[in-house]
Structures are given as structure tokens and as C-alpha cells.
C-alpha positions as CSV (number, residue, x, y, z in Angstrom):
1,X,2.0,10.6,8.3
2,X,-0.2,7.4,8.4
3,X,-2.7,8.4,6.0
4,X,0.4,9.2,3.6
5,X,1.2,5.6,3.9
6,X,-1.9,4.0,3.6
7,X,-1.9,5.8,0.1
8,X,1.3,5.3,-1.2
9,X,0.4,1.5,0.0
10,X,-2.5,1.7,-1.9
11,X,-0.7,3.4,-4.6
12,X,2.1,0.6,-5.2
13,X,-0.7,-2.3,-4.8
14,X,-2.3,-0.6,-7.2
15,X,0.7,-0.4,-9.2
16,X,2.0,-4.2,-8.7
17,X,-2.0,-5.3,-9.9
18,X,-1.4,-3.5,-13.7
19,X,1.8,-5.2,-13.7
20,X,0.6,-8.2,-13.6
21,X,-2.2,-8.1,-15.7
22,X,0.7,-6.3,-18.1
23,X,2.7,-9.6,-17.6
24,X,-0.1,-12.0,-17.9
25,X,-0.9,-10.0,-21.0
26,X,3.0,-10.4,-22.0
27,X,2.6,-6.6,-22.4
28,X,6.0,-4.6,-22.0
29,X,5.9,-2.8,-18.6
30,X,7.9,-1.5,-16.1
31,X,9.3,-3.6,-13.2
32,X,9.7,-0.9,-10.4
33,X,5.9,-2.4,-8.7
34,X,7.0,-6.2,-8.1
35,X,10.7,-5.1,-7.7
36,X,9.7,-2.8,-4.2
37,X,6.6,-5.6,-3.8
38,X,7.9,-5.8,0.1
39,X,8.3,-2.5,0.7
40,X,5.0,-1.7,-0.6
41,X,3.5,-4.8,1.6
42,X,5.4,-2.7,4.7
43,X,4.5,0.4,3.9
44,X,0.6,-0.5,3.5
45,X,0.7,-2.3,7.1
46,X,1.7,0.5,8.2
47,X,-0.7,2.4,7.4
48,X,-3.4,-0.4,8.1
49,X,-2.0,-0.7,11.5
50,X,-1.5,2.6,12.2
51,X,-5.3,3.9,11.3
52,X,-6.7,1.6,13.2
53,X,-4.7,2.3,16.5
54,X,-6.1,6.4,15.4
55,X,-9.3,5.0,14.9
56,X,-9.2,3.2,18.4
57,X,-8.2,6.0,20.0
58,X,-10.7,8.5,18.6
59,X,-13.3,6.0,19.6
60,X,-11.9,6.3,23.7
61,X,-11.5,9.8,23.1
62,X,-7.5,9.7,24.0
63,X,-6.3,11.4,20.4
């Protein structure tokens, strides 16, 4: 489940960088990316977050 977030994370930042250069660009684009720009920023931490801890854990040899 936390790779899946770390994905669609990467996915939305991803998504919220071409709508910007779209709007810098005065390019017609969707909104959806910098509409759900806080949920994306959540769902990413999560993921961040929640890889390390793995990662962390792996490394003590407790997962």
C-alpha cells in the first residue's frame, strides 16, 4: 500500500508540474492537478514516510 502511494504521489506531482508549465504557457489544460495539490502533497508523504520506516526496518531486520 505504500509503494502505491508513493506513485500516485509521484503521479499527481507529476501531473501539477505540466500544469503549470501549461499555465505559464497560457496553454488550455485541465485543473484536476492544482485543484487536489494538497491531497497529492498528503498522499506523497505518505508514501515518503512510510518507505523509509520499511526501509528502517529491513535494515534492523524487524519486517
Amino acid at each position: 500500500m505504500i509503494k502505491v502511494c508513493l506513485i500516485v504521489g509521484f503521479v499527481m506531482l507529476a501531473g501539477r508540474l505540466v500544469t503549470a508549465i501549461c499555465m505559464y504557457y497560457e496553454l488550455e489544460f485541465p485543473t484536476f492537478f492544482t485543484d487536489y495539490h494538497v491531497v497529492s502533497l498528503v498522499i506523497l508523504a505518505i508514501g515518503i514516510i512510510g518507505s523509509e520506516i520499511i526501509n528502517v526496518r529491513k535494515k534492523k531486520g524487524r519486517a
